[in-house]
C-alpha positions as semicolon CSV with decimal commas, in nm:
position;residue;x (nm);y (nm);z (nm)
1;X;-3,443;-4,854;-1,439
2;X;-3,466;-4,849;-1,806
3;X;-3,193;-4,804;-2,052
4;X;-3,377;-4,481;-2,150
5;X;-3,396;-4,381;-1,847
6;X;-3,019;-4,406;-1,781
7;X;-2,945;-4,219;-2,075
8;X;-3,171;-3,969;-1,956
9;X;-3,003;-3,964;-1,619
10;X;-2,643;-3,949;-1,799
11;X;-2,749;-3,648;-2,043
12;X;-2,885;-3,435;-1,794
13;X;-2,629;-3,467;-1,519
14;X;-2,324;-3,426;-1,844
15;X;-2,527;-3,063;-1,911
16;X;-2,575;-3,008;-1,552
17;X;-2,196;-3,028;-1,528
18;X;-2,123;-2,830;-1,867
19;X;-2,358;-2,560;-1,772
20;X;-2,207;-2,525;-1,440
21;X;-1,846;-2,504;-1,577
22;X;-1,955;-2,215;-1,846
23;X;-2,124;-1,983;-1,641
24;X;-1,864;-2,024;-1,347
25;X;-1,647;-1,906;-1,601
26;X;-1,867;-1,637;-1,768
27;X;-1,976;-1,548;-1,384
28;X;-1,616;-1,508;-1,288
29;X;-1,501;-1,282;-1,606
30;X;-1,798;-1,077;-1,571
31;X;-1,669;-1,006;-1,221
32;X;-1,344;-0,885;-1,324
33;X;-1,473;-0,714;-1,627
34;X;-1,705;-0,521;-1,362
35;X;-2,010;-0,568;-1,602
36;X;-2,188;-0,860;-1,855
37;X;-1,885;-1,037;-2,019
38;X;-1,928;-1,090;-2,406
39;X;-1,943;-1,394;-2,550
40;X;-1,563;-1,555;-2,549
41;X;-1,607;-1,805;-2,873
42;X;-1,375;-1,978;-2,680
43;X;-1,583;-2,046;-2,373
44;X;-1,865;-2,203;-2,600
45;X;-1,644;-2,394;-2,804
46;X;-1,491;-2,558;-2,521
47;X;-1,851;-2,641;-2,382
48;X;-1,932;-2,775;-2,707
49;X;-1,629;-3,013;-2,675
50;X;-1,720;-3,102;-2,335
51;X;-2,040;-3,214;-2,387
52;X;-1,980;-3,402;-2,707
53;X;-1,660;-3,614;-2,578
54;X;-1,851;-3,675;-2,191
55;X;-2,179;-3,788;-2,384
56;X;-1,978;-3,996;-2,631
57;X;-1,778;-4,189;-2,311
58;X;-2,083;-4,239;-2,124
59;X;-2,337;-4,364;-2,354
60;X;-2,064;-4,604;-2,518
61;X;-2,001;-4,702;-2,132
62;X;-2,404;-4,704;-2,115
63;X;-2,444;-4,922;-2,429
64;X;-2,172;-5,182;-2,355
65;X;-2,316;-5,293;-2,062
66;X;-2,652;-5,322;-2,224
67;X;-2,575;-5,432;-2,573
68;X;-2,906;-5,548;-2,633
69;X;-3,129;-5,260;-2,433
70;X;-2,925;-5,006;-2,647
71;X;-3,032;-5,144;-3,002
72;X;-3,379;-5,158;-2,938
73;X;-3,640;-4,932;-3,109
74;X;-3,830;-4,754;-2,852
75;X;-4,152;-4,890;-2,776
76;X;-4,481;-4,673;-2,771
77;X;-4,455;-4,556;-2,396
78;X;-4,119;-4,414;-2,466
79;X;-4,214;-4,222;-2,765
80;X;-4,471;-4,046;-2,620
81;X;-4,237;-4,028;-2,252
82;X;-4,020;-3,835;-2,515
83;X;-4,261;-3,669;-2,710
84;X;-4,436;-3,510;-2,354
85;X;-4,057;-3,426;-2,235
86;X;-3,989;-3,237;-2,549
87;X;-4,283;-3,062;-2,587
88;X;-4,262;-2,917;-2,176
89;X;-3,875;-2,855;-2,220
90;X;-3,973;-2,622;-2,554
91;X;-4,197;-2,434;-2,345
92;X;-3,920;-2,356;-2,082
93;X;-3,712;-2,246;-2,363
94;X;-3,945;-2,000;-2,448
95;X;-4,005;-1,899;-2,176
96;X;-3,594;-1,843;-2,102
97;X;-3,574;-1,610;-2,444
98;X;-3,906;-1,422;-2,372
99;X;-3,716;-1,361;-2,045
100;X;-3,403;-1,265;-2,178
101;X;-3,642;-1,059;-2,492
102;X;-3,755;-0,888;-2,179
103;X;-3,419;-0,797;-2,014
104;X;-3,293;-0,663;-2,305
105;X;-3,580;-0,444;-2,341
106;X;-3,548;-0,315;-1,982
107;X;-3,130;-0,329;-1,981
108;X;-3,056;-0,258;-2,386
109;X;-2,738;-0,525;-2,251
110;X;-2,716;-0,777;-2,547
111;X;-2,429;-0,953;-2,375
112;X;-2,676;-1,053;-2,110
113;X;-2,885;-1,133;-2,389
114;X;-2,661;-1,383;-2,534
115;X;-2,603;-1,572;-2,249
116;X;-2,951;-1,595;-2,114
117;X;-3,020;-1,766;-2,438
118;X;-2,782;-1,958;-2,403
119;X;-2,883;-2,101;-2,035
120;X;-3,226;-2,107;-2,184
121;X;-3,085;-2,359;-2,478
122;X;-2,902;-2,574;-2,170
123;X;-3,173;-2,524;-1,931
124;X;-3,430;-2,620;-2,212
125;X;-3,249;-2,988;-2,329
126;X;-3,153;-3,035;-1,927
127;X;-3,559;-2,959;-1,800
128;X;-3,616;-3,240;-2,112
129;X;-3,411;-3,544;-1,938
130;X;-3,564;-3,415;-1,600
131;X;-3,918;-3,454;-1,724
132;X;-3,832;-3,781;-1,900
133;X;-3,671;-3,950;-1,566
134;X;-4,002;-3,805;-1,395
135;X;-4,243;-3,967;-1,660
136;X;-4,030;-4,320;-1,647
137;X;-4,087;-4,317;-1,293
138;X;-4,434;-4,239;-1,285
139;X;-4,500;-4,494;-1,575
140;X;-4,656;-4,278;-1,777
């Protein structure tokens, strides 16, 4: 497995993880509110912090036991791995605002709005590491 490629696999399971802890917590306010909880500034921040101090531990982790692999420019298959990964994981993110777009038109709930764009932001950069693992492995 490439160094990439375990970043990649590091990245998306640290959002995996981050997502899941946000929305169980959005989830579970919602469900005492009774309807769409708005968005706690709190909630996001902590997410934030999350993400930032789990990706800095593991990629240090990542790059001291690869020194070498972790300094190195990426070559021309990983630029366009990345490239191809980025460009699939934008269209998800579209299509996760033209969903929530289309909610809101339906629901007028801009709570729900919020945080559907906000899963579409997580769900967009997580759907990016997925379809980089899935190029490394196929070699393309």
């Amino acid at each position: 497995m490439s160094f990439r490629e375990k970043t990649a696999w590091a990245m998306g399971m640290i959002l995996l993880a981050g997502a899941f802890w946000y929305f169980s917590k959005v989830i579970g306010l919602s469900a005492t509110l009774g309807h769409t909880a708005p968005p706690i500034p709190g909630f996001v921040i902590a997410y934030v912090i999350l993400i930032v101090i789990a990706s800095i531990v593991l990629m240090s982790a990542l790059a001291a036991s690869s020194p070498k692999l972790a300094d190195a420019a990426a070559d021309e298959r990983e630029r366009q791995i990345e490239s191809r990964a980025g460009h699939w994981s934008g269209s998800m993110l579209g299509l996760g605002i033209f969903a929530g777009l289309v909610h809101f038109w339906i629901h007028a709930d801009g709570n729900m709005l919020f945080h559907i764009a906000f899963a579409s932001l997580m769900l967009g950069q997580i759907a990016e590491y997925i379809f980089q693992i899935v190029l490394y492995r196929r070699g393309a």
